[in-house]
N, C-alpha and C positions, 0 to 999 in steps of 0.2 A: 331176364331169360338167358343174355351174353351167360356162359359158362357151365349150365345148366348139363346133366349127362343124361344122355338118351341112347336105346338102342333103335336102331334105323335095319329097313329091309334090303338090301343089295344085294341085286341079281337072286330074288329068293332067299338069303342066307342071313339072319340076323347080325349087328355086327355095331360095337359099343362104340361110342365117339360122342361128342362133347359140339353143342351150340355155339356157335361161334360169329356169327348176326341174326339179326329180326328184320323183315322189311317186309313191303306188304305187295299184291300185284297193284299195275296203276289203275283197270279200270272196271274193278271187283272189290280191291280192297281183301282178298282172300291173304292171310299169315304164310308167309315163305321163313322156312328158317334153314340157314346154311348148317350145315353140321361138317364137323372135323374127324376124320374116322382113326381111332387109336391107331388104326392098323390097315395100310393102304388093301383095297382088296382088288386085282387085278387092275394094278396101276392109278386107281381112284383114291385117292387120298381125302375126296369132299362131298357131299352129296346137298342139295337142297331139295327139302320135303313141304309138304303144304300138309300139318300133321290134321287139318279135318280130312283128307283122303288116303294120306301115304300113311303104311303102316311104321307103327313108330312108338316107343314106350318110353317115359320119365324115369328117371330114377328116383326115390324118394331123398 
C-alpha cells in the first residue's frame, strides 16, 4: 500500500498525494492511511484518512 497515489478530500478540495503508512486503529482495528500531499494545501503537507469513511480515490 506504502507508495500507492491517491487523491484525498481537503478542506472540500480534491488534492493528489501519495500513501506513505498503513496502520490500523487500536480498538476497532479500522485502516488509517497517512497520506503525503504533492502539494502542501494551506500549510498541511499530510493528512490521515480512514478510506471506509474519508473520501478518497486510487489511482490505477
Amino acid at each position: 500500500m506504502d507508495g500507492r497515489r491517491v487523491w484525498v478530500s481537503v478542506d472540500g478540495e480534491p488534492r493528489p498525494g501519495t500513501v506513505v503508512e498503513r496502520t490500523y486503529t487500536p480498538k476497532k482495528g479500522s485502516e488509517l492511511l497517512a497520506v503525503e500531499l504533492d502539494e502542501p494545501a494551506d500549510g498541511t503537507e499530510a493528512v490521515v484518512v480512514n478510506p471506509a469513511v474519508d473520501d478518497m480515490l486510487f489511482e490505477d
